[in-house]
N, C-alpha and C positions, 0 to 999 in steps of 0.2 A: 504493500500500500504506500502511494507516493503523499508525505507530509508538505504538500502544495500549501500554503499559506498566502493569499492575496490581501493585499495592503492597497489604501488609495491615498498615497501621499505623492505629495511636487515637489520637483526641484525645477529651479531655472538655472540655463545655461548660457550668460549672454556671450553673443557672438559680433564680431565686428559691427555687421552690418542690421541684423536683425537678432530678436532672442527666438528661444522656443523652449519650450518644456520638457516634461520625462514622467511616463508611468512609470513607478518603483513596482517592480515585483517579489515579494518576497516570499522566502520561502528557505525550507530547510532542506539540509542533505541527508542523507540515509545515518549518519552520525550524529544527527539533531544540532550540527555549528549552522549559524544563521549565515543566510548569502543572501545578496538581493540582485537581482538583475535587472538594468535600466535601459528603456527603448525610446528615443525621440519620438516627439507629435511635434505638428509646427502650429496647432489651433490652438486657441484662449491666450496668448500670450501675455494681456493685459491683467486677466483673473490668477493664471499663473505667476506673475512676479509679486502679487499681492499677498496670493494664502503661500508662498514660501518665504514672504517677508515676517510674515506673521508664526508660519510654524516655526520656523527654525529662532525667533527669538525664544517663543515658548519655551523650546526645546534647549536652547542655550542657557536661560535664567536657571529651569527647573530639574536638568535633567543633567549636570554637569557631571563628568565620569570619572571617576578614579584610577587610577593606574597605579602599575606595580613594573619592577624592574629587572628582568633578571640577570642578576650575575651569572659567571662562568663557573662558580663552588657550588650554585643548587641548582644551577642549569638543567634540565632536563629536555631531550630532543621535541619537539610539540608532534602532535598528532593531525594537529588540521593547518592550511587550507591542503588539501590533496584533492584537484578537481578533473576528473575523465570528462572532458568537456564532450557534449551530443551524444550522453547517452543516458538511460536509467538505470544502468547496472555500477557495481561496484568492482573495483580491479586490486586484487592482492599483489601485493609487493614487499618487500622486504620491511618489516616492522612498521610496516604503513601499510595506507588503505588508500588509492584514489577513487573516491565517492563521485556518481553520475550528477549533472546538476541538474537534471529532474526542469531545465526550461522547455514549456510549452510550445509546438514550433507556431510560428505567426506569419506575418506578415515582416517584420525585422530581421527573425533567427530564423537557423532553422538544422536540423541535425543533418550527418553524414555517413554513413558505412560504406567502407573499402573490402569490400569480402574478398579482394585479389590477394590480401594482404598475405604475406605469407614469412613467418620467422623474426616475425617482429612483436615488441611488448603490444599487450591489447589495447594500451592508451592512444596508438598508433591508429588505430582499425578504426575509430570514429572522429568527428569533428566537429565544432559549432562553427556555424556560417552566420555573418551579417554583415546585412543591405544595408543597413543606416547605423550610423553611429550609437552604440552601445557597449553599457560597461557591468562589469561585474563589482559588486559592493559586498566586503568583506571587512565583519565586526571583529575589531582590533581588543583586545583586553590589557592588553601593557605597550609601551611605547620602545622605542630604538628600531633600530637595523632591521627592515626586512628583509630577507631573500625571494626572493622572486623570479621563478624560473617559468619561463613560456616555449611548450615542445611545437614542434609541428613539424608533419610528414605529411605533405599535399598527396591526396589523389589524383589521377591523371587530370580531373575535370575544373582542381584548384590550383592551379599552377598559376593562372590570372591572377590569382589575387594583389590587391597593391593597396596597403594602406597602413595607418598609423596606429601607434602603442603609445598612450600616456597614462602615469600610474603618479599618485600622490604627488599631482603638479609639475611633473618631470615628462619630457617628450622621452622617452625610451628607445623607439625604430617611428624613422620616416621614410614613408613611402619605401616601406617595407616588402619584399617579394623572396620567394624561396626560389633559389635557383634551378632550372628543371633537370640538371646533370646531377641532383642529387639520390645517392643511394641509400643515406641514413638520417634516421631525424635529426632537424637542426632545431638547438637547445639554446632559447639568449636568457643571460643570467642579468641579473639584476643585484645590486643591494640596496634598499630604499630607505634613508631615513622618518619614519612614521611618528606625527606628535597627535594627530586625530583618535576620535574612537572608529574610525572607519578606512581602509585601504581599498582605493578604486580604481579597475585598472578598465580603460576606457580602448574600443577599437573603432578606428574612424575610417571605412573607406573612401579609399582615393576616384573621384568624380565616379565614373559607371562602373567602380570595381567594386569589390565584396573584399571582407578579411573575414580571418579563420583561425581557428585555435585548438588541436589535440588535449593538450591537456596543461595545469597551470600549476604554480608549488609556491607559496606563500607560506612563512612563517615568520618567528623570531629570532633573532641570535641572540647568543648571548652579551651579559652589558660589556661596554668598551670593546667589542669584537672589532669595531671601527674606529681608531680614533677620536677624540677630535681635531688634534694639526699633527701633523708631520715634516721632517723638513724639507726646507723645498728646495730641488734642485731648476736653479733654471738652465736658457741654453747655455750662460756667461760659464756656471760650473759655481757661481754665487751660491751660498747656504746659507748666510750669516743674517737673512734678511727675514722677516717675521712669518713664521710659522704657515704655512698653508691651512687655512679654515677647511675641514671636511663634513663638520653636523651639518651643513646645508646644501651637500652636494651627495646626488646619488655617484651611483659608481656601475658603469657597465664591463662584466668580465671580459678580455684579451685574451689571455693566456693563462692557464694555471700549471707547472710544471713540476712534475718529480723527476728531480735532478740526483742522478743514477740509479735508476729504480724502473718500474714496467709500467707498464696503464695501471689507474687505480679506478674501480668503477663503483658507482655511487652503493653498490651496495656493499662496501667494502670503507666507506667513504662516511665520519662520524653525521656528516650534515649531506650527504647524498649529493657530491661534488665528482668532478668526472678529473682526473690528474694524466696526463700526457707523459712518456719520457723523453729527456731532453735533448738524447744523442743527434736528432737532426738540427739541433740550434748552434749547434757548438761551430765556434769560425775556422777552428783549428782543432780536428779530433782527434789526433794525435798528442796535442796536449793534458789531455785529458782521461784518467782513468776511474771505473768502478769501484768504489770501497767494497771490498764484501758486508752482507747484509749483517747487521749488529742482532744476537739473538738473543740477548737478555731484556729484562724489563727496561722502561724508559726512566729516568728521573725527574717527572713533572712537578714544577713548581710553578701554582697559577697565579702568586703573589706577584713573581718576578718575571716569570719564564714564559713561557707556550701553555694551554691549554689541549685537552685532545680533540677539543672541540675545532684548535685554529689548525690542524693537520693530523690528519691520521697516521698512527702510529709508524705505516708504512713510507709515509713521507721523512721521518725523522730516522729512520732506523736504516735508511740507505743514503749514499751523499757520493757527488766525484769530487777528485782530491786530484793534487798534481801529476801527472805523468813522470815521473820524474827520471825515466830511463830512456827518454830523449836526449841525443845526444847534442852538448853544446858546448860552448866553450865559457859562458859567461856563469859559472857554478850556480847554474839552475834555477837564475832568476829569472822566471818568467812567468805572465797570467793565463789562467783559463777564460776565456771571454766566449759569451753565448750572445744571439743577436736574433732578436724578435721583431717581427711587423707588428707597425701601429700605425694609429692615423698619422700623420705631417702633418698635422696642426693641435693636434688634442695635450690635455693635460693629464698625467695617469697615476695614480695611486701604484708605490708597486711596496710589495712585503715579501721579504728574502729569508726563507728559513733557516737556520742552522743547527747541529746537534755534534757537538765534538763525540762521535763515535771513533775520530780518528787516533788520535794522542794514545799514547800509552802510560801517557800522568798526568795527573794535572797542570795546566798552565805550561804547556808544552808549543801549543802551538796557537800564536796570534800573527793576525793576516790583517789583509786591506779588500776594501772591497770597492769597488770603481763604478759611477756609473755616466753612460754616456762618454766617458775618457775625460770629464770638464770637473768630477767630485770624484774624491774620495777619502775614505773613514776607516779607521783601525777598528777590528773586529777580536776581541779578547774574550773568548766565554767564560773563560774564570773570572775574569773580574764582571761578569753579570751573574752566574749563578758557580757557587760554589765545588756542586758535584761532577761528575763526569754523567757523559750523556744525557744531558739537562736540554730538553729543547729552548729556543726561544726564537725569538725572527727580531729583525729591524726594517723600519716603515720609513718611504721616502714620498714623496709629490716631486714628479719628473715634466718637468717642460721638454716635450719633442723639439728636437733639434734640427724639422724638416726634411729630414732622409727619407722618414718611412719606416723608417726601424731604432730600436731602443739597446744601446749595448749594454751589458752588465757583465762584470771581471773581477775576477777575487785573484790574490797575489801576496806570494810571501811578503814578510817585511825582515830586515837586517836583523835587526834585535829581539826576534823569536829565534827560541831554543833549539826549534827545529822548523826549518825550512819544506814550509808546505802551507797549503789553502784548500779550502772547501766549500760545500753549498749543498744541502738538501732539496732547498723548493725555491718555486720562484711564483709570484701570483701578480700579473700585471692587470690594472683594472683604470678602463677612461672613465676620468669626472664627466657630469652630466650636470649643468648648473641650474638654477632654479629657473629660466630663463626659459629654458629647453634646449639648449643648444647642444644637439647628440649630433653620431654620426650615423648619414643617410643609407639608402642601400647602395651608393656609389661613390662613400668613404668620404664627400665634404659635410657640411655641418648648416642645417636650419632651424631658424628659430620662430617660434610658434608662443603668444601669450595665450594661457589659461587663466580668466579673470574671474573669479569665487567672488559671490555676492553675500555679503554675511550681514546677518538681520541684527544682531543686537549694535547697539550705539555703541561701543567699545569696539568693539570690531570694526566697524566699518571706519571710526576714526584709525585706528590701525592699522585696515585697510590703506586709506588716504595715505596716510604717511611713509606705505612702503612704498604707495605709487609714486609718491612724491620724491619717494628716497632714489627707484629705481629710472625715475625720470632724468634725475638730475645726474646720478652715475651715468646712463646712458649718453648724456650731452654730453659729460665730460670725456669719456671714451671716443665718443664722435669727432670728436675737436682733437685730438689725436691723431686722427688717422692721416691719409696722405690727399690732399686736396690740390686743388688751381689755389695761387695766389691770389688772392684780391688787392685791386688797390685799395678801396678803402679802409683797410686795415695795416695796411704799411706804415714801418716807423720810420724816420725820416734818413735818408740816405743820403748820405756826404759826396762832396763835388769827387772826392777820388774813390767813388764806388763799395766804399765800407758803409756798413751802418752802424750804431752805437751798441748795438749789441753782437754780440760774437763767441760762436759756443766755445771755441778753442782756449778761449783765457779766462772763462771762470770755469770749466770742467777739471773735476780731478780723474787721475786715474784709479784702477782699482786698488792698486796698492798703498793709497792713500796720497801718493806725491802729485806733484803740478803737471797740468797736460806739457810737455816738449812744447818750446820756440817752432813754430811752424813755418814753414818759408814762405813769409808772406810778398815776396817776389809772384808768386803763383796764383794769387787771390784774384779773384771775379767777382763783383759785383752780382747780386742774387737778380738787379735788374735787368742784366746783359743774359742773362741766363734764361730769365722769363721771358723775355724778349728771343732767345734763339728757339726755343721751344713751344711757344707760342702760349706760354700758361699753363705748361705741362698742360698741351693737346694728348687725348689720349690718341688719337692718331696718330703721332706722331710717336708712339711708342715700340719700341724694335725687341724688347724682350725684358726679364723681370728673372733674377737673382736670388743668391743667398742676403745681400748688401740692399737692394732694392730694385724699383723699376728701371729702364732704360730710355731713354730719348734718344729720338735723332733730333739736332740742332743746327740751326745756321747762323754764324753771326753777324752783324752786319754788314762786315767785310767781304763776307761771302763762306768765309772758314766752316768746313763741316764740322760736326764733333759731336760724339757719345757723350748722354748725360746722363749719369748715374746718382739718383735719388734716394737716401735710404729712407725708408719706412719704420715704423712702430710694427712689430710683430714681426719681424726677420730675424735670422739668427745672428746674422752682423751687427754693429753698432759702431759706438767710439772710439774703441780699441781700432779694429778694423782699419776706420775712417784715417785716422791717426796713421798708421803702419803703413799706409797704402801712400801717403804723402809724402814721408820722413824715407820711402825706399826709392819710389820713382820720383823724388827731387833732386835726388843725389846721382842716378845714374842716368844715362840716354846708349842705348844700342838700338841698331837696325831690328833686333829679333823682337824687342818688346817694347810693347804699346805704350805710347807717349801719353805720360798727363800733362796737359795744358795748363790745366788750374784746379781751384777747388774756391767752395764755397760753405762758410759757416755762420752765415747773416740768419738770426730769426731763428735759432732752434734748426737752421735746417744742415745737413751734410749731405753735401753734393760736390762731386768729381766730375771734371768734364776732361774725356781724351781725346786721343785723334781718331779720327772717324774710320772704321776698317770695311770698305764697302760689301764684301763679300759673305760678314757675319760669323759665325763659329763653326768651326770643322765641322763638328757631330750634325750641323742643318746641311751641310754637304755630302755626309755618309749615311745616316735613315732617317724615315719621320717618326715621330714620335708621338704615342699621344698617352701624356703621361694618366690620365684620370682611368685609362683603361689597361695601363700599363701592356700596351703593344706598341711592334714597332715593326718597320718596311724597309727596307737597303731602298733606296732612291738614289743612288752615290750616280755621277757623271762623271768624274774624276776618272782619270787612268790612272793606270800605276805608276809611271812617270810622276805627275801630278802628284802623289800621294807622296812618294817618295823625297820629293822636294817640301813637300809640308812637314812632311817629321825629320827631315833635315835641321829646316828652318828653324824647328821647336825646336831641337837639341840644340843649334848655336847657341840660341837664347837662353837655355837653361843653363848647358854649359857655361855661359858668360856670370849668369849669377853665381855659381859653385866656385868659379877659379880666375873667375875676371878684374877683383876688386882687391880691396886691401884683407877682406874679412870674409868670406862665405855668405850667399843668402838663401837658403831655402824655403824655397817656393810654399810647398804642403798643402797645394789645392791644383796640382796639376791636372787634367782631365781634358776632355775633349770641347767641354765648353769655354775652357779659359786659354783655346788657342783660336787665334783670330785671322781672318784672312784678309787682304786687301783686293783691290779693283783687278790687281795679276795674280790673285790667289797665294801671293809670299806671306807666309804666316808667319805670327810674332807673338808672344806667351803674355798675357795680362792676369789681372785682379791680383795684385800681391797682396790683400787683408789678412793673409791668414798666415804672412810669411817670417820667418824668422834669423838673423841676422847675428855672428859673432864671431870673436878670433876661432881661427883656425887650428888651434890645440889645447882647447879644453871639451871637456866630457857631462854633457849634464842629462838628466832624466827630469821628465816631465809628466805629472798627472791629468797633463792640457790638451788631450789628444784630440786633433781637428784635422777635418779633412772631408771626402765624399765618399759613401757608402760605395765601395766598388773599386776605387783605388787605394785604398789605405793599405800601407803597408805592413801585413801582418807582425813584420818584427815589431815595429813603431807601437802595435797595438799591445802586445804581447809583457813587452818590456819596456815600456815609457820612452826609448830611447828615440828621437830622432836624428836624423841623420840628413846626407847630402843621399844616400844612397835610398832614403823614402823616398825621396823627388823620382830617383831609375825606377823604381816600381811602381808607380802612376804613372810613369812614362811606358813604360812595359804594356800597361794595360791600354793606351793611348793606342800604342803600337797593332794592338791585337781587334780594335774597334776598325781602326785606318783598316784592316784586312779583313774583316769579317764585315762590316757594314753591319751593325749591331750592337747593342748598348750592354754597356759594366755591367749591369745588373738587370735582368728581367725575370718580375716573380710568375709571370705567366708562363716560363717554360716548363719542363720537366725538371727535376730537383738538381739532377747532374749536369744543367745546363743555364741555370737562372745567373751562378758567378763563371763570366766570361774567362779571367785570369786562370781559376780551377779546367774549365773545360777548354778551352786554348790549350794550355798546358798538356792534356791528356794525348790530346791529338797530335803536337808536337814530339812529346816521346815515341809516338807510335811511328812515327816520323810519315803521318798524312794530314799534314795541314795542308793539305790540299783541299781537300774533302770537306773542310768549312770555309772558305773562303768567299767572298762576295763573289754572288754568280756573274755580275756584272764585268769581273774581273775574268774568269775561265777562257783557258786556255789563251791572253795573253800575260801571264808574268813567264820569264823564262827560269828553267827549275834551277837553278844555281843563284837567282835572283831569290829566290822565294825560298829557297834554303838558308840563305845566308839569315833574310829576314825573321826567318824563325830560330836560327840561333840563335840572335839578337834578343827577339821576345824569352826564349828561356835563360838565357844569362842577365836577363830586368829583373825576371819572375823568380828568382830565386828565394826561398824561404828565410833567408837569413842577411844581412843587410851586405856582412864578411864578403860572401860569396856573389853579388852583384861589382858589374862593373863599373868605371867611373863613367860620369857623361863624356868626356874624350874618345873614350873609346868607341862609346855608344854612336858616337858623331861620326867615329870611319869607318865604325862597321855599314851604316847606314848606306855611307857614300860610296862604300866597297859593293854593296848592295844595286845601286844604281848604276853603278861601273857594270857590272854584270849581266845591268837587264841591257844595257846597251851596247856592251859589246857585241863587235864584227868578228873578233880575231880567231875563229875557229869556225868551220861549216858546220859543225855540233857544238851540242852543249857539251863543258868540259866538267871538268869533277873536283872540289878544291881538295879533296884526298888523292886525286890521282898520281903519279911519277911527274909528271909536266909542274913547273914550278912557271905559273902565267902570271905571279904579282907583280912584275917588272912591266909585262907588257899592259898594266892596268895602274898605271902610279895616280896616286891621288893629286889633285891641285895641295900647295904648301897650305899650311896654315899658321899663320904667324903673330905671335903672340902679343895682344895688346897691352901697354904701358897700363901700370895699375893708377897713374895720377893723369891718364887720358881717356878718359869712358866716352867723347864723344862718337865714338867712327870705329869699322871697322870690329872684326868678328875675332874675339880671342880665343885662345889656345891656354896651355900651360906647361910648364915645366915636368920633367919627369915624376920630380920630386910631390910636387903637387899632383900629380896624375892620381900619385898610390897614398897621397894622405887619408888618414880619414876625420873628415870638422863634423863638429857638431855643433850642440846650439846652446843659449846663453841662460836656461830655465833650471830651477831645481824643482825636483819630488816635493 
């Protein structure tokens, strides 16, 4: 017998443009937990906002609820919500029940059976359908953190579906669609801060589509199970700046991982959480080995430590630990680093678990743990809990760094007893802020107001004053962002092109000292600027960076020039801005792109160069469309051509490593920061990121920057940078130029997403043929295309040691082109053969330029300096 209970109460829903109303339906589950499900009407609207102005005062004054809290010491798993959505039966499951929710089908809902269904949980085999926007209402008895989990396994005939998830004022999925290559249900988790007696989780479809839902999993967690701040890493690698607020921000799950362990599945799982293992994350798998499994009891301490509730026993009682039978030279200092997809824009809760299962005594072994390469923190479990095998974890708020993926790396440190690092779990989760601004089904981010009408006069003054609050934040935010100048708000600007304000002289740097003497030799007027670009036209814009937007400009001489804008919410900033001045004011070569000037009138940083008409390599080698992350070889370039482009780059680079008094490294080499001009001679720009110092000292850095796909594993590994990071983003530069295809594509097959790895492979097998831009086939000649894939495997080497210098890099190249164009044999010859042909293939001289003449001319180096090895000017 179904315990159907119908109620006739309102709610209104105002909506931008018009309100409407809601039958509440209530009614119980086969468990007697009350649910209510609500279905829009668009009539009475006027009676409507009346008797809900009136009930819910009543209800506010008279009926105010009490709540309870629970800790993680009387914690007990709950029993409800567990909802088999579009059905009346009941589905056993592991120490739970998912109860049918007994809705009436109508005109709104309506249910679904899959009888195809075959080998799948029974929650799978049915579905609720709805036409119009409706929610399900679930009576809350204590307040915190809910979990919130929504299954779904479309039938062949839901596959359409497109629409929205908002749960406790929180946009959760927009314009939400299951993909139809899928073979197992997809599960979105949630954790929802709840302060109401009521949790509603609302489905809105999108214009003529319908949504749907298998089944739903609401509960409690335990107290403090979520913070409330954690520290916050930004992209700077900043920590020191005030606590990240999380009580007001939901959290949608990313990833959750058991790091050296197997799947963990919810029924094995204390809160019924699905755990991943992590050996496909890992950058460098050979770094990394399996602790065997710890088989004694755990040391839970929920004062201080972990709870079993924050990871299952099986997450804490396996961990990976150094490899440490790697062979190297630097006594085995080096990191395990794993790398996960996330949104490029989102903010993420991540919690890192740990259990020294590894030590053989106490206070044996203390580590560092890294994240993103911008922060990192000593990790001592003795000094947080006293016993061995004591779980506990550490919580961060991570600002995305724009890549698309989120690094994390644990690492010995000098003054641990024993030399080693580890990691259990890993749980990365995107904030979702009150706002709504979640990620869509095609990874950007909308936002949606949800505006609650609250009847009592305290509330609604309440009301008032968040709007008020959220208004005003808004404007402030708004006013931020990157706009056309106006004149009417201009400050007054001086006969020689300055204005009274100027960021460069009252900014400090991060280390607290005065920004650097800027050469204000190079200064532009933010008029002449506005004026070449037409008011930052966005027309007029040619491309958009780590630093900011781009312009093309004219000035009024006629002079073209690139105008580089930074923005609020880029990962570049002052520093950057700064570094990019102080390198390319001091130096001028043919290889690399000239800055003209710069501008810091009015808050703004702006670089303006010389104008390279042909645009950046990689728009010459595939299209790309990053939102769908696919990409097309387009290249018209010959090999000739190509060859001369990475030529070009190598002078240029070379010229930085061995040209000057001091070393500069680049450490953002890639295909977008080589430029080409009107005859395609290419020249290396954006030095923000680049690093500059004598030539024999040794330093280590926790400032690891760069781009997803060229970074140099050693660099990554062991903080060290080098001139020999720059060869291996060149390497990979190398492998782009030949394949016509991008560092990284996650749309490939796993063995083929990192281009370096899969180059690499094919190279050993010695058919790098066989990947090669089809556009290219059958003209490189094979002694040509031989040499060049040496070239690529003497970059790509795993170790910085074992890479050659750019000098070299520079003949091999031109040795390279010498080959495709040789006449001097009616076949191709063999550079292993008896025939010794380097004489008949001499290279042009190259002859080294003065270190106190940087104008002209393409430099060399000395022996001596060929086989140095500089590094750079940072400490750990």
């Amino acid at each position: 017998m179904n315990n159907l209970i119908v109620v006739s109460l309102v709610e209104v829903n105002m909506q931008s443009t018009s309100s409407s109303f809601f039958f509440h339906i209530h009614f119980h589950l086969h468990n007697n937990c009350p649910l209510h499900f609500t279905s829009s009407h668009p009539l009475f609207s006027t009676m409507a906002n009346l008797l809900s102005f009136f009930t819910f005062s009543l209800f506010f004054l008279l009926s105010l609820p009490s709540y309870s809290i629970s800790s993680s010491s009387n914690y007990t798993f709950p029993q409800k919500y567990f909802i088999n959505c579009g059905s009346h039966s009941s589905v056993p499951a592991v120490a739970i029940t998912f109860s049918g929710d007994l809705i009436s089908d109508s005109d709104h809902s309506s249910s679904a059976v899959d009888p195809t269904s075959r080998g799948l949980a029974e929650i799978y085999k049915t579905a609720r359908i709805f036409r119009q926007d409706s929610s399900y209402e679930l009576e809350t008895e204590e307040t915190g953190f809910y979990i919130v989990r929504l299954h779904f396994f479309p039938f062949p005939d839901l596959f359409n579906a497109k629409f929205d998830i908002l749960a406790s004022g929180f946009l959760l999925l927009s314009n939400f669609t299951v993909p139809r290559n899928v073979t197992s249900p997809v599960i979105k988790e949630f954790l929802l801060p709840v302060k109401d007696s009521k949790l509603k989780i609302s489905f809105k479809p999108q214009e003529s589509s319908f949504a749907f839902v298998n089944a739903i999993e609401a509960f409690i967690t335990p107290q403090d199970f979520i913070p409330e701040s954690a520290t916050h890493v930004t992209r700077q690698g900043n920590s020191n700046i005030s606590n990240k607020d999380l009580s007001l921000s939901a959290l949608s799950v990313v990833h959750r991982i058991n790091v050296g362990g197997s799947v963990i599945t919810p029924e094995n799982d204390t809160m019924r959480r699905n755990w991943l293992p992590d050996d496909g994350y890992l950058f460098i798998k050979e770094s990394a080995k399996n602790h065997s499994m710890f088989t004694d009891s755990l040391n839970y301490d929920t004062e201080r430590g972990a709870s079993r509730y924050d990871a299952p026993d099986f997450v804490y009682k396996t961990a990976k630990e150094m490899n440490k039978v790697v062979e190297r030279n630097d006594d085995n200092l080096f990191n395990i680093t794993w790398d996960f997809e996330v949104n490029k824009n989102g903010i993420f809760f991540v919690r890192l678990h740990f259990c020294d299962i590894i030590s053989q005594e106490r206070n044996q072994t203390v580590f560092n743990v890294y994240m993103n390469g911008v922060y990192g923190q000593p990790i001592s479990p003795f000094d947080r809990l006293s016993q061995m095998a004591a779980p506990f974890y550490v919580d961060f708020v991570v600002d995305s760094d724009g890549s698309g993926f989120m690094n994390i790396s644990v690492g010995p440190r000098i003054d641990s007893r024993t030399q080693n690092a580890f990691l259990n779990g890993v749980e990365i989760m995107q904030l979702i802020n009150e706002r709504g601004s979640v990620q869509d089904g095609n990874g950007q981010t909308k936002n949606r107001r949800l505006l609650i009408i609250a009847g009592a006069t305290i509330g609604g003054v309440v009301a008032v004053l968040i709007l008020v609050s959220a208004v005003v934040i808004l404007f402030c935010l708004k006013s931020r962002k990157a706009k056309p100048v106006e004149s009417g708000d201009w400050q007054v600007v001086n006969a020689n092109g300055t204005s009274s304000h100027s960021r460069t002289t009252v900014r400090t740097s991060p280390i607290g000292s005065t920004t650097p003497d800027m050469n204000l030799g190079l200064k532009i007027s933010l008029a002449e600027i506005v004026y070449a670009t037409n008011n930052f036209d966005p027309t007029f814009m040619i491309g958009e960076g780590g630093f900011g937007k781009v312009y093309k400009g004219t000035f009024q001489d006629g002079v073209k020039v690139a105008v580089k804008r930074s923005e609020p919410g880029h990962g570049q900033g002052l520093m950057e801005f700064q570094t990019e001045i102080m390198v390319l004011s001091k130096i001028r070569h043919q290889r690399l792109v000239s800055l003209i000037g710069y501008c810091d009138e009015r808050n703004e940083m702006i670089l303006v160069y010389e104008f390279m008409e042909k645009g950046t390599l990689r728009e010459h080698l595939y299209s790309s469309n990053e939102d769908l992350g696919k990409s097309s070889s387009r290249s018209v370039l010959s090999w000739d051509q190509r060859l001369e482009i990475c030529i070009g780059a190598a002078e240029g680079l070379q010229y930085l490593h061995t040209g000057l008094n001091g070393p500069i490294i680049h450490r953002d080499i890639k295909s977008t920061n080589i430029l080409l001009d009107e005859h395609y001679v290419a020249k290396v720009a954006d030095f923000g990121l680049s690093k500059s110092g004598p030539p024999d000292l040794t330093h280590i850095s926790t400032d690891v920057k760069g781009s997803f796909g060229y970074l140099d594993p050693d660099y990554i590994r062991c903080m060290q940078l080098t001139q020999k990071s720059d060869v291996y983003s060149f390497g990979v530069v190398l492998l782009e130029v030949l394949c016509a295809r991008p560092a990284v594509n996650t749309q490939l097959p796993r063995d083929q997403v990192n281009l370096a790895e899969w180059g690499l492979s094919w190279q050993r097998e010695n058919q790098l043929e066989k990947i090669i831009d089809p556009s290219l086939a059958g003209k490189i000649k094979p002694n040509s295309l031989r040499k060049f894939g040496e070239t690529i495997e003497k970059c790509l080497q795993e170790y910085g040691t074992d890479r050659p210098n750019m000098v070299d890099v520079l003949w091999d190249l031109k040795y390279a082109l010498q080959l495709q164009n040789s006449a001097i044999l009616p076949q191709e010859f063999h550079e292993d053969s008896t025939t010794d042909v380097s004489w008949q293939l001499a290279l042009p001289g190259i002859h080294r330029l003065p270190s106190i003449d940087v104008s002209t001319s393409i430099a060399s180096a000395s022996e001596s300096e060929v086989f140095s090895q500089l590094v750079i000017d940072e400490d750990r």
